[in-house]
C-alpha positions in Angstrom: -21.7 -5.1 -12.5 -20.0 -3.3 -15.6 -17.8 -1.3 -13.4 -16.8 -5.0 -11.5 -16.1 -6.4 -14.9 -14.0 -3.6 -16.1 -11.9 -3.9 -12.6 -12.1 -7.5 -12.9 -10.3 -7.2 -16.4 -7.8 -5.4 -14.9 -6.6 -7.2 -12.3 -7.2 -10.5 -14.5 -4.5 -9.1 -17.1 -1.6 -7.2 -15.2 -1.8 -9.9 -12.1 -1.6 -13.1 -14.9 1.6 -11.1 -16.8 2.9 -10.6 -13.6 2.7 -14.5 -12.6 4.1 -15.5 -15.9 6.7 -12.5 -15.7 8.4 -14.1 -11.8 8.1 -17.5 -12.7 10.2 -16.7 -15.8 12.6 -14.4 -14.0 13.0 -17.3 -10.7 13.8 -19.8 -13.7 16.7 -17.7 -14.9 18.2 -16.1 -11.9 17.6 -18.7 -9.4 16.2 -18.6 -5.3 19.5 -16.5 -4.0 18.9 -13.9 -7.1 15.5 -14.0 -7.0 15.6 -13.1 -3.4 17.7 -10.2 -3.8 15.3 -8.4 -6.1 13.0 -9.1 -4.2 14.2 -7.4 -1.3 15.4 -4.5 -3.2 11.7 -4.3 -4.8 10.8 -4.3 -1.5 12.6 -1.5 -0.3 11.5 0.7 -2.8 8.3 0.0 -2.1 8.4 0.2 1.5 9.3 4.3 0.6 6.8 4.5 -1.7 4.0 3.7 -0.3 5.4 5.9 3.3 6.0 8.6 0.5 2.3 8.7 -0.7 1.1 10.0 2.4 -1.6 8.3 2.0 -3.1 10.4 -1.2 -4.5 7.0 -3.0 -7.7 6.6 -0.8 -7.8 9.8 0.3 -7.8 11.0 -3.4 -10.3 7.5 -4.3 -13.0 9.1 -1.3 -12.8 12.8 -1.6 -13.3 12.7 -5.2 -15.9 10.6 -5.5 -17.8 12.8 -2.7 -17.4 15.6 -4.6 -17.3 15.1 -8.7 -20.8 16.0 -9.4 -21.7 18.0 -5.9 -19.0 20.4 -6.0 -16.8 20.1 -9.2 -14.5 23.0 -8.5 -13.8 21.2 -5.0 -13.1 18.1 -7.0 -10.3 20.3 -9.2 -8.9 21.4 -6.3 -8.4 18.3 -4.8 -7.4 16.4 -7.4 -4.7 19.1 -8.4 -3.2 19.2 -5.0 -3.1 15.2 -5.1 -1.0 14.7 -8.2 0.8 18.0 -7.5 2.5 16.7 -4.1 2.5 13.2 -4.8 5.0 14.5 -7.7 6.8 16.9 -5.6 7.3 14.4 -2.4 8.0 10.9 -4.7 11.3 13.4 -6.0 12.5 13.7 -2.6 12.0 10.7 -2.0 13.8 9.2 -5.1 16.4 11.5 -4.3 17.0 10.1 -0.7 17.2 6.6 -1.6 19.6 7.3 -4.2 22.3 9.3 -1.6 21.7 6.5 1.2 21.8 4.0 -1.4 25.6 2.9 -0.2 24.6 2.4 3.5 21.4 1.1 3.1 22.7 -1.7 1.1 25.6 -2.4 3.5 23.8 -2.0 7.2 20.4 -3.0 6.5 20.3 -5.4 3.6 23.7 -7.0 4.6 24.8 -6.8 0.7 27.2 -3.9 0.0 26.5 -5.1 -3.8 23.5 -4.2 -4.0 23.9 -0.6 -3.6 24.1 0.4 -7.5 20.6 -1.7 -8.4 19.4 0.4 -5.3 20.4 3.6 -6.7 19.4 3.0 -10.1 15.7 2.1 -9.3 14.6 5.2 -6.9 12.9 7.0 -10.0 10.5 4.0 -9.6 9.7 5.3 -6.1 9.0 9.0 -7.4 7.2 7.2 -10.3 5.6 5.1 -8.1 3.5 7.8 -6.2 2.2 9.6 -8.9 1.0 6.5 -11.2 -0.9 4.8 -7.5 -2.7 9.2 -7.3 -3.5 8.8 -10.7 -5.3 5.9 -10.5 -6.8 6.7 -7.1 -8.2 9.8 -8.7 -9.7 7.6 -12.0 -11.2 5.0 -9.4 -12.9 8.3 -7.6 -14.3 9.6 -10.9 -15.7 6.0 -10.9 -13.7 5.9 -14.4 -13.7 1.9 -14.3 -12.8 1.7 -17.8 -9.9 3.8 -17.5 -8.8 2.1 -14.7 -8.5 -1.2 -16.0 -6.8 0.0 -19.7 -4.2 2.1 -17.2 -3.9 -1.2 -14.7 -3.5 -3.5 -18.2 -0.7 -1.5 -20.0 1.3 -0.7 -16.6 0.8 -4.7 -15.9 2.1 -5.3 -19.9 5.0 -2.6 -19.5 6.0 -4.0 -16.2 6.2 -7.6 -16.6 7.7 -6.8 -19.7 10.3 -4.7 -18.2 11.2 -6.9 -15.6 12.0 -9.7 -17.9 14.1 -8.0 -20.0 15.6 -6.6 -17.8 16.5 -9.9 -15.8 17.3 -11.7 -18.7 19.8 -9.0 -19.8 21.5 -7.7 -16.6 20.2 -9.4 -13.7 18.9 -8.0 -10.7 19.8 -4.6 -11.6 18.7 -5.0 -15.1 15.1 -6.1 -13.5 14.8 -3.3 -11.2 15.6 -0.6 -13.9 12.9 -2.4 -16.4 10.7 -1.7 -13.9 10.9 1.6 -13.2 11.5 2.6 -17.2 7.8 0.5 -17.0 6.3 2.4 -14.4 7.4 5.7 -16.2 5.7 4.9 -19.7 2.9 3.9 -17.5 2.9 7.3 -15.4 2.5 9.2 -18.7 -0.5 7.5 -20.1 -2.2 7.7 -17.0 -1.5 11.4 -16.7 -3.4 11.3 -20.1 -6.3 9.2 -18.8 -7.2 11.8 -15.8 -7.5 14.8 -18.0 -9.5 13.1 -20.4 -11.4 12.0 -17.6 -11.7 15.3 -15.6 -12.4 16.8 -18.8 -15.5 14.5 -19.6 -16.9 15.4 -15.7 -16.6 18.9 -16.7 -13.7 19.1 -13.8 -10.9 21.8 -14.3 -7.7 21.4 -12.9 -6.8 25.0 -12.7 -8.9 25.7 -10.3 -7.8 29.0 -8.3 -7.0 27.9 -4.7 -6.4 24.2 -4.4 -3.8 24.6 -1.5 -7.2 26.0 0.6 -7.8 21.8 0.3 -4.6 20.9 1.9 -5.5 20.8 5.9 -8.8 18.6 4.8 -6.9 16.5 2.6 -4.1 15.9 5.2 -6.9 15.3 8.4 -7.9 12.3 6.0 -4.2 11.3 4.8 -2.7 11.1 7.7 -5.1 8.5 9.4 -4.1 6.9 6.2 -0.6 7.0 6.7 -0.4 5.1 9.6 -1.3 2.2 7.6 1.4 2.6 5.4 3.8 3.4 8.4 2.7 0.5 10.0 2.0 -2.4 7.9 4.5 -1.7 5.5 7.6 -1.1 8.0 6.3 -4.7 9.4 6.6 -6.3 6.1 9.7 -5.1 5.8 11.6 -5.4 8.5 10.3 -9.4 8.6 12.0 -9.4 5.1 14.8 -7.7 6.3 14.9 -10.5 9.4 14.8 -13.2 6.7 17.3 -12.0 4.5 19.5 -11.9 7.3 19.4 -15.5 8.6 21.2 -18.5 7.4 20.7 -19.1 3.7 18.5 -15.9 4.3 18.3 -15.4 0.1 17.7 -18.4 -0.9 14.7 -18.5 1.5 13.3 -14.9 0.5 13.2 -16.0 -3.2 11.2 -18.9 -1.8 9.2 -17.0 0.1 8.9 -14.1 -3.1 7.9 -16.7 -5.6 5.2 -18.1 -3.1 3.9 -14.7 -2.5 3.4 -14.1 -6.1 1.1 -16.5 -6.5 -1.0 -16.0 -3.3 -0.9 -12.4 -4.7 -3.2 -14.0 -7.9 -5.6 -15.8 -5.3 -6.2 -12.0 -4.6 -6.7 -10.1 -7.7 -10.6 -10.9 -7.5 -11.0 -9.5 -4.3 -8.3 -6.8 -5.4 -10.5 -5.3 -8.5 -13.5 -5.7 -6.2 -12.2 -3.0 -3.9 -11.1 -1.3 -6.8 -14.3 0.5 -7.4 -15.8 -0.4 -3.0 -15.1 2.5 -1.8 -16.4 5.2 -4.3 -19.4 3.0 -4.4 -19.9 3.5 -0.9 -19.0 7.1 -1.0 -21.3 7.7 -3.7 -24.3 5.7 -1.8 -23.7 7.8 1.5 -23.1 11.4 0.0 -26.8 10.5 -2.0 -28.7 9.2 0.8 -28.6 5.1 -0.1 -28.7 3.6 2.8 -29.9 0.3 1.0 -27.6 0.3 -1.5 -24.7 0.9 0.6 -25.8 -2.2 2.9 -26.3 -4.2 -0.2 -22.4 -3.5 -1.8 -21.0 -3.9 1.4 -22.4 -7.1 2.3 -22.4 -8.6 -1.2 -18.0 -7.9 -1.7 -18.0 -9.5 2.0 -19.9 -12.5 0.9 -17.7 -12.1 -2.5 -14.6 -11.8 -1.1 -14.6 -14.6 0.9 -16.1 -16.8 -1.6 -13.2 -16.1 -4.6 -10.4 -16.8 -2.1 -11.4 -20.1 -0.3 -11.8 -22.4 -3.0 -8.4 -21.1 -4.8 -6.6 -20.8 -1.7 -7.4 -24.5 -1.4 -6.8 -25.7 -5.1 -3.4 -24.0 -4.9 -2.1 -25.2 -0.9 -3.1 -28.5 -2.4 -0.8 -28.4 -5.7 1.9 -25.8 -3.8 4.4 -28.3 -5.0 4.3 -28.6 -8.6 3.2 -25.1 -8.8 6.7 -24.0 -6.6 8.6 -25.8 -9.1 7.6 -24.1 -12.1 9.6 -21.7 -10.9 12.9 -23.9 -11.0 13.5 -27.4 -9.1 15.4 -24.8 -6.3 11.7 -23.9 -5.5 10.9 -27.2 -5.0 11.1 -27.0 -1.1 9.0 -23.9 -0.8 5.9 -25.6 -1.0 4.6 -25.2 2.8 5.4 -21.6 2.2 3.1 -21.6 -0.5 0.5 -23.7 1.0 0.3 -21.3 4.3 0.1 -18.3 2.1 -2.6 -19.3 0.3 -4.9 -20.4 3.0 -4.3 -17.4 4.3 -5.6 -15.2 1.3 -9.0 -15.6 2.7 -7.7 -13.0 6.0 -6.3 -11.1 4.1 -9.1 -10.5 1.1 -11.5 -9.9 4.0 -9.3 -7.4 6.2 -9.2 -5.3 2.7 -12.8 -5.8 1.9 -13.9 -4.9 5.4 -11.5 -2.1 5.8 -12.8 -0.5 2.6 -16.5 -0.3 4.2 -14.8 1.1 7.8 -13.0 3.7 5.7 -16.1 5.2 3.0 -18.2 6.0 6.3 -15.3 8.0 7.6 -14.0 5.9 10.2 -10.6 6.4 9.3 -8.8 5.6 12.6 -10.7 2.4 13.2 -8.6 1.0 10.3 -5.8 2.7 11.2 -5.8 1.1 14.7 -6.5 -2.3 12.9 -3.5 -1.8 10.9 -1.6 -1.3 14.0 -2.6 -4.0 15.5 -1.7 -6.2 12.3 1.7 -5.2 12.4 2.1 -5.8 15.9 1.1 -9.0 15.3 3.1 -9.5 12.4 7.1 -8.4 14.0 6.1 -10.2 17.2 5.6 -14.2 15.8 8.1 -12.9 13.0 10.8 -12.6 16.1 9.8 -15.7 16.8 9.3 -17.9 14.1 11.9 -16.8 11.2 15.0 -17.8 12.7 13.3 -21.3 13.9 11.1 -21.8 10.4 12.7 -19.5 7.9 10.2 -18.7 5.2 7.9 -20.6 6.5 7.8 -18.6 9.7 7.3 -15.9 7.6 4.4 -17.0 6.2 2.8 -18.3 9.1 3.0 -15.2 10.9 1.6 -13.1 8.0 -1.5 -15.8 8.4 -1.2 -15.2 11.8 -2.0 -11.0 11.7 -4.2 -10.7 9.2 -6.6 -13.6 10.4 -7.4 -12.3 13.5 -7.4 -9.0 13.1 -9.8 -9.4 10.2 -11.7 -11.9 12.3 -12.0 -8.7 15.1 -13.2 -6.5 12.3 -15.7 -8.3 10.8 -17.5 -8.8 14.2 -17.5 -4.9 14.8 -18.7 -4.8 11.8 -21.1 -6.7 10.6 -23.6 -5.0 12.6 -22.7 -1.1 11.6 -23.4 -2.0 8.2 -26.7 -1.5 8.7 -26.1 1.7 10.0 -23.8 3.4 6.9 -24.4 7.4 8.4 -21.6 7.2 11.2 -20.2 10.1 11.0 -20.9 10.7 6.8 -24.4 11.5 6.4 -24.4 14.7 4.8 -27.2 17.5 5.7 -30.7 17.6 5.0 -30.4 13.6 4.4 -31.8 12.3 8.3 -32.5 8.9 6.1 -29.8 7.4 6.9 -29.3 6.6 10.4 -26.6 7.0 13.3 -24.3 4.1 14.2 
């Protein structure tokens, strides 16, 4: 329960200065503008999260199997995390920057857009080592440092942002950000020694490229969730910015996501600290335990998102036009998105269970299967809906595949040892 409240603080902070931070920014630089950032936030993180290979759960598991079994293993790994997510986020950055021109032209369909593009890839460099940093705090179980890292990146950012908007624009927003994300990079680069330090973990361990074929096994499987789910997303944005009035309607569609995005943060900060629980209950032999955290953020996760996705598809309307009277019309966007919070908290929730016993690929295949969904009622129902087709076939994917995972399921979790029970513990049974 402390490490819940700690995540819980967290989320609470940087998703509310967030909230207030859009709502502010839609006010000043209307739908059209609001949909342009939004896109080109969008694109960079689209590459980051492809260019974190997936390190962040990889780096959340692996260090929390092995942080007080085998701490030199736990150096190792966490030095080869933070060490390439800094050396590929570069590239990266770099890349975006030198395709910034064409990108801008051929796929966004806004030639003007190419400078704000090029002046936010640090943000994508930035981006992958501040989400392995606090991938490798959430495996040391440091909850605490979690939510003081989440807080001041949430402050910096929403601070950043708004500045930035109200000064220069679009571009202005997208460079806050990423000046943001770097003051938040270095403090959490402070937050992991002190950490590692405090676990009696060095991170000079001799060797910590030995890790890189187990650590890629893992990542990989990983990656095809980014490589799926987030290419979806993007290329239904991309489809939406692209139709008629295709701006306007993304900055609907943005300043609706936002707020379904705070139906989530319970859920969010939940899974914050899931999966090391999990780890940590399977590497010692807790078959009870594990059964009883798995089936209690289940129960949790469903609960925190059906009575708020409720309150806030019944007041979508006046909420929307806090944002601006523009926003106005954007209310079924809202609505759908936030009745459809409840999928989405429970395809994370469940996934997080599927992927501390090791079974990697089943999520990966689920993730596939949600972006299948996802481009297939997009093609269909943005150019006849808009936003709201958009939203509809978000609600779409992730309701039923998260309905398909929870009934294969429900019944492994009472069988945790698929695959992860380590040796000498024949306690915990076979799925």
């Amino acid at each position: 329960m402390r490490a819940a409240s700690w995540s819980v603080m967290g989320a609470v902070c940087s998703r509310g200065l967030a909230v207030g931070a859009n709502v502010l920014v839609a006010r000043s630089i209307g739908p059209s503008g609001f949909g342009m950032l939004s896109i080109l936030l969008a694109t960079l993180t689209l590459v980051t999260s492809l260019a974190g290979l997936g390190f962040g759960i990889t780096a959340t598991k692996f260090v929390a199997e092995s942080k007080s079994l085998d701490r030199p293993r736990a150096g190792r790994t966490i030095t080869l995390i933070l060490v390439a997510s800094a050396i590929i986020g570069v590239a990266a950055s770099m890349l975006v920057a030198a395709t910034a021109q064409p990108t801008a032209q051929h796929v966004l369909g806004a030639p003007h857009l190419a400078a704000a593009l090029r002046l936010g890839s640090p943000w994508i460099a930035l981006g992958v080592i501040g989400a392995s940093q606090l991938a490798v705090l959430s495996g040391l179980e440091a909850f605490q440092e979690y939510a003081l890292v989440n807080v001041v990146r949430g402050l910096l950012g929403a601070a950043g942002l708004l500045i930035g908007a109200l000064t220069y624009g679009v571009a202005g927003a997208v460079v806050g950000c990423a000046i943001a994300e770097a003051a938040g990079v270095a403090l959490g680069h402070w937050r992991v020694r002190v950490e590692c330090d405090r676990h009696r973990i060095s991170l000079r361990e001799a060797g910590w490229s030995r890790e890189t074929l187990r650590v890629l096994r893992f990542s990989v499987a990983t990656l095809l969730s980014s490589a799926t789910i987030g290419p979806a997303l993007y290329l239904s944005r991309v489809w939406l910015v692209r139709s008629p009035d295709g701006y306007a309607q993304a900055g609907m569609y943005e300043a609706a996501n936002k707020w379904s995005s705070a139906i989530l943060f319970l859920p969010t900060a939940i899974s914050a600290f899931q999966i090391p629980l999990l780890t940590s209950s399977i590497a010692m032999g807790q078959s009870r335990e594990y059964r009883r955290v798995f089936l209690v953020n289940v129960g949790v996760a469903a609960a925190l998102t059906v009575v708020p996705g409720l309150v806030v598809a019944v007041a979508a309307g006046p909420i929307m036009s806090l944002s601006g009277v523009e926003f106005a019309q954007g209310a079924s966007v809202l609505a759908v998105l936030s009745l459809s919070s409840v999928g989405v908290a429970l395809n994370t929730t469940v996934g997080q269970g599927i992927v501390s016993r090791g079974r990697i690929w089943l999520r990966a295949f689920a993730d596939v299967a949600i972006a299948a969904i996802l481009v297939a009622t997009s093609w269909v129902l943005i150019p006849k809906l808009g936003a709201v087709g958009f939203a509809l076939a978000t609600a779409i994917a992730y309701t039923a595949v998260s309905v398909l995972l929870g009934v294969l399921e429900y019944a492994h979790a009472w069988y945790p040892g698929a695959g992860s029970a380590p040796a000498g513990r024949p306690d915990l049974p076979p799925a």
